[in-house]
RODREN-308653 format. One record per residue: residue in one letter; x, y, z of N, C-alpha, C, CB in turn. Coordinates in Angstrom, 3 decimals, always signed. Each point is the difference from the previous one (the first is absolute). Glycine has a CB too. Layout:
REM RODREN-308653
+------+----------+----------+----------+----------+----------+----------+----------+----------+----------+----------+----------+----------+
! code !   n.east !  n.north !     n.up !  ca.east ! ca.north !    ca.up !   c.east !  c.north !     c.up !  cb.east ! cb.north !    cb.up !
+------+----------+----------+----------+----------+----------+----------+----------+----------+----------+----------+----------+----------+
!    A !        X !        Y !        Z !        X !        Y !        Z !        X !        Y !        Z !        X !        Y !        Z !
...
+------+----------+----------+----------+----------+----------+----------+----------+----------+----------+----------+----------+----------+
//
This chain:
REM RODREN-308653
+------+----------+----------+----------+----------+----------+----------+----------+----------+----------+----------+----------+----------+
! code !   n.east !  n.north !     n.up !  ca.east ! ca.north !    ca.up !   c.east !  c.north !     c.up !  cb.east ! cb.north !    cb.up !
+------+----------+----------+----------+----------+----------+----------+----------+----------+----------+----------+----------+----------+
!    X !  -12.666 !   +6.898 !   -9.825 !   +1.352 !   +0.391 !   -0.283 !   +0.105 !   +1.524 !   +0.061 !   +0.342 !   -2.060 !   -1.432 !
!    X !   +0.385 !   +2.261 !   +1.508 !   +0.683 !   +1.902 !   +0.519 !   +0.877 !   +0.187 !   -1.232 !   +0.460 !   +0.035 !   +3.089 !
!    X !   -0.428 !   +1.368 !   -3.147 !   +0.821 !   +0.582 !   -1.037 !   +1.523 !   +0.123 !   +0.265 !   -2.045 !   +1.188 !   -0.540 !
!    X !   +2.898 !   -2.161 !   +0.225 !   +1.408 !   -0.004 !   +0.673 !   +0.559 !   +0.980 !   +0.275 !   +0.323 !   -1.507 !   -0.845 !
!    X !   -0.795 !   +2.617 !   +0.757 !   +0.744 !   +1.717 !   +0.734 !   -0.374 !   -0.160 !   +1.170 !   -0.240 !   +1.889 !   -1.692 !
!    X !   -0.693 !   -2.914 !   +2.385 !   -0.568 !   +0.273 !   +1.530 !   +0.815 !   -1.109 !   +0.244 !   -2.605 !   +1.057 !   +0.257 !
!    X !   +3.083 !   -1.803 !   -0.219 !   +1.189 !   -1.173 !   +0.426 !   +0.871 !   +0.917 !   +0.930 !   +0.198 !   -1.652 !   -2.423 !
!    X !   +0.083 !   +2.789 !   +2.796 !   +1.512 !   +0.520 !   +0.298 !   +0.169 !   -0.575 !   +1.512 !   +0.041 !   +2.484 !   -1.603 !
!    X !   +1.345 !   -2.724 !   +2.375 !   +0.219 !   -0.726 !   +1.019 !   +0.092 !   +1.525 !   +1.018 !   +1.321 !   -2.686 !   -1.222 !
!    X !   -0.975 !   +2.213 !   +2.406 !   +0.600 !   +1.154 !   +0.716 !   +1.266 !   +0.696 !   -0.576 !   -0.933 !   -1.148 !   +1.903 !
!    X !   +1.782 !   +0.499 !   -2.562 !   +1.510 !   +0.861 !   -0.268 !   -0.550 !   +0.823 !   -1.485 !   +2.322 !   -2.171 !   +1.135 !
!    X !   -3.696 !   +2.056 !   -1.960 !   -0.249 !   +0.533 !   -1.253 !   +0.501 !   -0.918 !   -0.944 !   +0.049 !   +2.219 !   +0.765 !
!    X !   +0.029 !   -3.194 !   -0.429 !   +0.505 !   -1.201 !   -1.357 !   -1.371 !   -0.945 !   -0.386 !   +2.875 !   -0.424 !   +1.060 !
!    X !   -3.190 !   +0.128 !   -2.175 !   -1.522 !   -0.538 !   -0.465 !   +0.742 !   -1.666 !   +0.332 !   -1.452 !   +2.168 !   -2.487 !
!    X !   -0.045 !   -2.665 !   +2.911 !   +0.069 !   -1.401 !   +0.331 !   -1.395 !   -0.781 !   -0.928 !   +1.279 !   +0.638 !   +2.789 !
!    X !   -0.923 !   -1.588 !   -3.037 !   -0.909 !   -1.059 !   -0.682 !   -1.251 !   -0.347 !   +0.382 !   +1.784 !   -0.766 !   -0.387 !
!    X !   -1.340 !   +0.645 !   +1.862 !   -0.745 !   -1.035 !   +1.292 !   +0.179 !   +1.226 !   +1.342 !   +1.034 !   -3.194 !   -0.909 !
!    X !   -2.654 !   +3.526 !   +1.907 !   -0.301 !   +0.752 !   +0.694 !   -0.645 !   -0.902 !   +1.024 !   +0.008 !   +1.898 !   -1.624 !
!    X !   +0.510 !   -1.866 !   +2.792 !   -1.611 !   -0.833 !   +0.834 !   +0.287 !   +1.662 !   +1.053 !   -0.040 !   -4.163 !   +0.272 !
!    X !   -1.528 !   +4.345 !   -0.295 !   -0.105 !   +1.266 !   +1.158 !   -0.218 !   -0.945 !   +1.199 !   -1.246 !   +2.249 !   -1.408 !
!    X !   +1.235 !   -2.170 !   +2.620 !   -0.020 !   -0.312 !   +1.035 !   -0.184 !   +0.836 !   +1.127 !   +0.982 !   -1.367 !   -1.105 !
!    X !   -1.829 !   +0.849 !   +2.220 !   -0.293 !   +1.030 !   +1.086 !   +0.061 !   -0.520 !   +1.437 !   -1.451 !   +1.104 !   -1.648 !
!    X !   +2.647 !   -0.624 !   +2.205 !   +0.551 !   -0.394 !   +0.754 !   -1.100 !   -0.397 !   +1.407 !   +2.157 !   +1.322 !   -1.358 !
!    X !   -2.209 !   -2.261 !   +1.991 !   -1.281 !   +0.022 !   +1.130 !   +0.757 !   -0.006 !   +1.551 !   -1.918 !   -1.634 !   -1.742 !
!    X !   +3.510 !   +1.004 !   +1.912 !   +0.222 !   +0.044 !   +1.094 !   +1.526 !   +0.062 !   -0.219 !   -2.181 !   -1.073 !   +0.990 !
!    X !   +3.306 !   +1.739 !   -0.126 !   +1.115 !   -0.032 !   +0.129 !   +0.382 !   -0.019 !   +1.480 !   +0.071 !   +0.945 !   -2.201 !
!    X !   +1.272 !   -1.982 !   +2.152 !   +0.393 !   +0.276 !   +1.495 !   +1.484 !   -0.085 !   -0.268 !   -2.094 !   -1.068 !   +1.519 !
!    X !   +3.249 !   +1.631 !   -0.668 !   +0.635 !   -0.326 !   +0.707 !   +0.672 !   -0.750 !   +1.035 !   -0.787 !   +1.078 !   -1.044 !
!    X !   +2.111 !   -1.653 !   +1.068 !   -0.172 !   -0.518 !   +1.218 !   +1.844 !   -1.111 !   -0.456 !   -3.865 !   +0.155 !   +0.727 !
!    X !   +4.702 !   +0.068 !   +0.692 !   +1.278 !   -0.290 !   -0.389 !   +0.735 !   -0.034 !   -1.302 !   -0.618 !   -0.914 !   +1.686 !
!    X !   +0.288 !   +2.315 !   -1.909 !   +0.768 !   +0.781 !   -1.170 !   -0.565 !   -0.858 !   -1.444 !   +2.549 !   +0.732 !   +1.686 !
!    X !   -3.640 !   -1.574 !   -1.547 !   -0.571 !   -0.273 !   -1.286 !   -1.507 !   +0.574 !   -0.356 !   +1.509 !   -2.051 !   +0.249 !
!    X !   -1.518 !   +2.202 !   -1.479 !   -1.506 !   +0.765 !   -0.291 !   -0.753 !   -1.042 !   -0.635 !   +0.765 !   +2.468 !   -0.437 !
!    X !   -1.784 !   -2.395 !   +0.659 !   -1.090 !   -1.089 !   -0.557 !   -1.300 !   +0.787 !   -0.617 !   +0.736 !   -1.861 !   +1.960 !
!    X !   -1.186 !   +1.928 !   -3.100 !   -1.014 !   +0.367 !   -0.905 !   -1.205 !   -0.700 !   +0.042 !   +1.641 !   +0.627 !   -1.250 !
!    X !   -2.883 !   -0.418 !   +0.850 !   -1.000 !   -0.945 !   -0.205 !   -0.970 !   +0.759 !   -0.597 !   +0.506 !   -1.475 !   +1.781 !
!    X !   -0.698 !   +1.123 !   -3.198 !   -1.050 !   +0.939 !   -0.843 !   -0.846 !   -0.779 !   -0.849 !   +1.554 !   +1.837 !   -0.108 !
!    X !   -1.571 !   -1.538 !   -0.650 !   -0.891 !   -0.820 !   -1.302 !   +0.136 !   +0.749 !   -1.442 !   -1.972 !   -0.768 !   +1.806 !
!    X !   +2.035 !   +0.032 !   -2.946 !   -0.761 !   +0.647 !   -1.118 !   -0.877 !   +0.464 !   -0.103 !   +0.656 !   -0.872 !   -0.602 !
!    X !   -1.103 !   +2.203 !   -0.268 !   -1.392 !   +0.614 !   +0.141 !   -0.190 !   +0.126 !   -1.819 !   +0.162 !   +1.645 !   +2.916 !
!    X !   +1.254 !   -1.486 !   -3.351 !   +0.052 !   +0.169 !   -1.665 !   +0.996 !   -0.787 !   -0.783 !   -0.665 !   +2.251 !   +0.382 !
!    X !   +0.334 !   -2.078 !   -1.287 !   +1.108 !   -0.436 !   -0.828 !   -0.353 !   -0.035 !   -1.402 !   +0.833 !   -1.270 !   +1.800 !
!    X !   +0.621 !   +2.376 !   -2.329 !   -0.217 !   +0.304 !   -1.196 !   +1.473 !   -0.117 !   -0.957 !   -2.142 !   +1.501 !   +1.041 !
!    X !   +1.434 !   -2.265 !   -1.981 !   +0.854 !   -0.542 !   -1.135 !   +0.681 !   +0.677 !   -1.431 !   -1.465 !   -1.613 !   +1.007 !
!    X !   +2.266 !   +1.622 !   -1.617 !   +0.275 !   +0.593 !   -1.168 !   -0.238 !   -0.881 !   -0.836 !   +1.413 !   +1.397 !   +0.684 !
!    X !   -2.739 !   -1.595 !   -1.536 !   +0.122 !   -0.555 !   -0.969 !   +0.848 !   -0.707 !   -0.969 !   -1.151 !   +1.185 !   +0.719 !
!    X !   +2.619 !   -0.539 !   -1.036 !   +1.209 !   -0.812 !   -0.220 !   +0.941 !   -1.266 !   +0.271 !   -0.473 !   +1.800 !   -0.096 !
!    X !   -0.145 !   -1.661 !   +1.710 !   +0.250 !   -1.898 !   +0.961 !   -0.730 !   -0.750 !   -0.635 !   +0.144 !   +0.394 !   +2.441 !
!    X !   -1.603 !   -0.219 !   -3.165 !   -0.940 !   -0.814 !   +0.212 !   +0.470 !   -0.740 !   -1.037 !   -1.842 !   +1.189 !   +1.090 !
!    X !   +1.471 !   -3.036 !   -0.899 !   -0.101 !   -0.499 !   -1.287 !   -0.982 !   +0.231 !   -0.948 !   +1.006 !   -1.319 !   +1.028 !
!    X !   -1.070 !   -0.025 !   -1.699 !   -1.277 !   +0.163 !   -1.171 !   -1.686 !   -0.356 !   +0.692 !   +2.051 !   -1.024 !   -2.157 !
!    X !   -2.019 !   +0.402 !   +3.309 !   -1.025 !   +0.161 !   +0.856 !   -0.071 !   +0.403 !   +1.170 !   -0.381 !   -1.192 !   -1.082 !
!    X !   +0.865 !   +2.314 !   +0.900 !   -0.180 !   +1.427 !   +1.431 !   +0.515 !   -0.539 !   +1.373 !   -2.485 !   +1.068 !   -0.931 !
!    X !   +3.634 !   -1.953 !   +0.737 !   +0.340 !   -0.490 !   +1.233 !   +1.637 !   +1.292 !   +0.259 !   -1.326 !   -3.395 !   -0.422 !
!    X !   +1.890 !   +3.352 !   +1.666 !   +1.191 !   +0.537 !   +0.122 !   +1.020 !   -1.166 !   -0.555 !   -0.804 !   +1.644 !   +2.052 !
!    X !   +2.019 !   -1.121 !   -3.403 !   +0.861 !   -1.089 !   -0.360 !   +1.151 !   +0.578 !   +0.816 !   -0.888 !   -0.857 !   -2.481 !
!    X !   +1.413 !   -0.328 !   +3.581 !   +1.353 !   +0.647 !   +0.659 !   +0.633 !   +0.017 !   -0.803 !   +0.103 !   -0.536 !   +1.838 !
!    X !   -0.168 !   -0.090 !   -3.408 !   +1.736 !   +0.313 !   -0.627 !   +0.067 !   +1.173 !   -0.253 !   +0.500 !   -1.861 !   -1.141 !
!    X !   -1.840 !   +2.712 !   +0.840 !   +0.058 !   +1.645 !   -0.612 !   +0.513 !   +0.749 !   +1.232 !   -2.205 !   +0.004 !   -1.780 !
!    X !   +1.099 !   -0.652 !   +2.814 !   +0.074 !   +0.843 !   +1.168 !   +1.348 !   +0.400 !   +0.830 !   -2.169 !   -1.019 !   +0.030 !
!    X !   +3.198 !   +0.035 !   +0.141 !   +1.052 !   -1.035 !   +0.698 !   +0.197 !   +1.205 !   +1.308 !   +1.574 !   -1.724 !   -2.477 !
!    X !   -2.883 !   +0.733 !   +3.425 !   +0.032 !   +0.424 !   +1.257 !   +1.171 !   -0.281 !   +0.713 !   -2.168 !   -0.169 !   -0.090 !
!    X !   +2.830 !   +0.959 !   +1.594 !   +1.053 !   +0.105 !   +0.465 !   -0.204 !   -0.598 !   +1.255 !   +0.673 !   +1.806 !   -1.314 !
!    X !   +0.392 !   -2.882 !   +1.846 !   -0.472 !   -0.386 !   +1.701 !   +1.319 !   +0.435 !   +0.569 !   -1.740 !   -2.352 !   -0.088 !
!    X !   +1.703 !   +2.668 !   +1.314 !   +1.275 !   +0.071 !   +0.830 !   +0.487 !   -1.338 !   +1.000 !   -0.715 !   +2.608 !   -0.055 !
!    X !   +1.892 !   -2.934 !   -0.141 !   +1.187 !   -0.717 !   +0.503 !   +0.091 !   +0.571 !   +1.147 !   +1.181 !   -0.521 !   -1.914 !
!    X !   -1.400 !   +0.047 !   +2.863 !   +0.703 !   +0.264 !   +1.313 !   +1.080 !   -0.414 !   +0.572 !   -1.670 !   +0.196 !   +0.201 !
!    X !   +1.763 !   -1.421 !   -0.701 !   +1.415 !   -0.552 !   +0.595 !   +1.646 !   +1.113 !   -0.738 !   -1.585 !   -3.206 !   +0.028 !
!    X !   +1.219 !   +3.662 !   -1.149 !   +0.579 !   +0.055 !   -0.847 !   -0.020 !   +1.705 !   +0.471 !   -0.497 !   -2.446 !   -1.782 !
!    X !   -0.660 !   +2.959 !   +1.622 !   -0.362 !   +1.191 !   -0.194 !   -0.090 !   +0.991 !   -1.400 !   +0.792 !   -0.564 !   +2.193 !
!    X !   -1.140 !   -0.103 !   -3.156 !   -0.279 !   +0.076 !   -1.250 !   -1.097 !   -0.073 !   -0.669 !   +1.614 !   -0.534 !   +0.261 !
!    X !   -2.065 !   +0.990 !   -1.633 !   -1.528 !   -0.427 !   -0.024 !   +0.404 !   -0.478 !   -0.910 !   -1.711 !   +1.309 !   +0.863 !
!    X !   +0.514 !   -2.352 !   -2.117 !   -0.012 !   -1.023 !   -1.008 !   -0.964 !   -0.006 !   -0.802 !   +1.005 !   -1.134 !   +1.238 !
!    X !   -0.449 !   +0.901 !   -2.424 !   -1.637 !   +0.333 !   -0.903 !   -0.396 !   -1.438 !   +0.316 !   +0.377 !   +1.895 !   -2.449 !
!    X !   -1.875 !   -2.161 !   +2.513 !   -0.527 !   -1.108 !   -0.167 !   +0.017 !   -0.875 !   -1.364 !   -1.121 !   +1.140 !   +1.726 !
!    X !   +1.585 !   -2.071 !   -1.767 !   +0.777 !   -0.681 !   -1.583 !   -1.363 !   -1.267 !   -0.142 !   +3.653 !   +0.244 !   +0.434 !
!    X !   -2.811 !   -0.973 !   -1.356 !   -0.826 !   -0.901 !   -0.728 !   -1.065 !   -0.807 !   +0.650 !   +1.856 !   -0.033 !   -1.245 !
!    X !   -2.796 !   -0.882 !   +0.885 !   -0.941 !   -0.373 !   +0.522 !   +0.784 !   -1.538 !   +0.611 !   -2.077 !   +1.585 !   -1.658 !
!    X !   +1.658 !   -1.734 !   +2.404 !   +0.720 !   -1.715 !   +0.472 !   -0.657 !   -0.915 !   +0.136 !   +1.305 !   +0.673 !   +1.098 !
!    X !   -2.805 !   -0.708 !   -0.762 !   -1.153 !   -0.938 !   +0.124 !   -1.258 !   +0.517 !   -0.288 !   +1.162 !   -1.046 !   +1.548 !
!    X !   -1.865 !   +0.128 !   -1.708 !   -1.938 !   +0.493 !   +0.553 !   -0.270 !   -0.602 !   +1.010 !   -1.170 !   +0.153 !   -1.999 !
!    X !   +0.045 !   +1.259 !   +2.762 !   -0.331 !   -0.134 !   +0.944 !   -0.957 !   -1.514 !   +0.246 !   +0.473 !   +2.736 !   -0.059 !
!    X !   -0.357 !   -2.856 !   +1.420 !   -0.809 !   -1.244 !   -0.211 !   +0.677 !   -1.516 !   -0.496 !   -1.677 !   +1.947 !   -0.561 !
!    X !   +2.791 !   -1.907 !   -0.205 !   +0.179 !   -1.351 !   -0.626 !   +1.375 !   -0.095 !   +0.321 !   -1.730 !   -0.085 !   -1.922 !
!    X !   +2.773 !   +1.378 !   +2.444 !   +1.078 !   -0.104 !   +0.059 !   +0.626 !   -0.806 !   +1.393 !   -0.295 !   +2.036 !   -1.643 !
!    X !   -0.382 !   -1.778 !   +2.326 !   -0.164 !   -0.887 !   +1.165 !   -0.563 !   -1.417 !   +0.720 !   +0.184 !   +1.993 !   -0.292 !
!    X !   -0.859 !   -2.112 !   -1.252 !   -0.331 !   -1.918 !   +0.353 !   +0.992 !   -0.839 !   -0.165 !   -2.073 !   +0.030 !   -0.816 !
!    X !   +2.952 !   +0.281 !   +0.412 !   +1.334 !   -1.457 !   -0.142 !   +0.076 !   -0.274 !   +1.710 !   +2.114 !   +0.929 !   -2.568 !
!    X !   -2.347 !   +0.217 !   +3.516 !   +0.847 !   +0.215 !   +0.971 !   -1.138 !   -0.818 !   +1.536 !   +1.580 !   +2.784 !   -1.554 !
!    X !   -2.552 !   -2.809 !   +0.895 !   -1.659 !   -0.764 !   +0.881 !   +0.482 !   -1.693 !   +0.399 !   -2.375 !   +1.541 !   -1.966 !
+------+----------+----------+----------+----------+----------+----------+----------+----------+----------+----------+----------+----------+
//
């Protein structure tokens, strides 16, 4: 774990959740850009964590983007477990 003063984003605003990443290939090509990197780090604020050092999204409440919409969304309540939520459907 890191000392949450090293969390800061690009705009200088502290974040919870860090993955460093290092970019390995980029291209171009009919006005769309395409990325391809990997994780190399990732560093946590102790404050997400639950009571057994896992990340809790309710502390955390990671953000996804809407495209149709063009909006982003906090990630909300839990809806299934993995693994079991999908056997009714076998």
């Amino acid at each position: 774990m890191l000392d949450t003063n090293v969390l800061i984003d690009y705009f200088g605003r502290r974040q919870p959740y860090f993955d460093d990443c290092l970019l390995l290939f980029y291209a171009e090509r009919g006005g769309e850009k395409r990325f391809i990197g990997g994780i190399v780090n990732t560093s946590v604020d102790e404050g997400i964590l639950d009571d057994e050092g896992r990340v809790d999204f309710g502390k955390m409440r990671p953000i996804v983007y809407n495209s149709t919409r063009r909006i982003y969304r906090v990630v909300g309540d839990v809806v299934g477990g993995a693994w079991e939520a999908g056997k009714p459907l076998l």
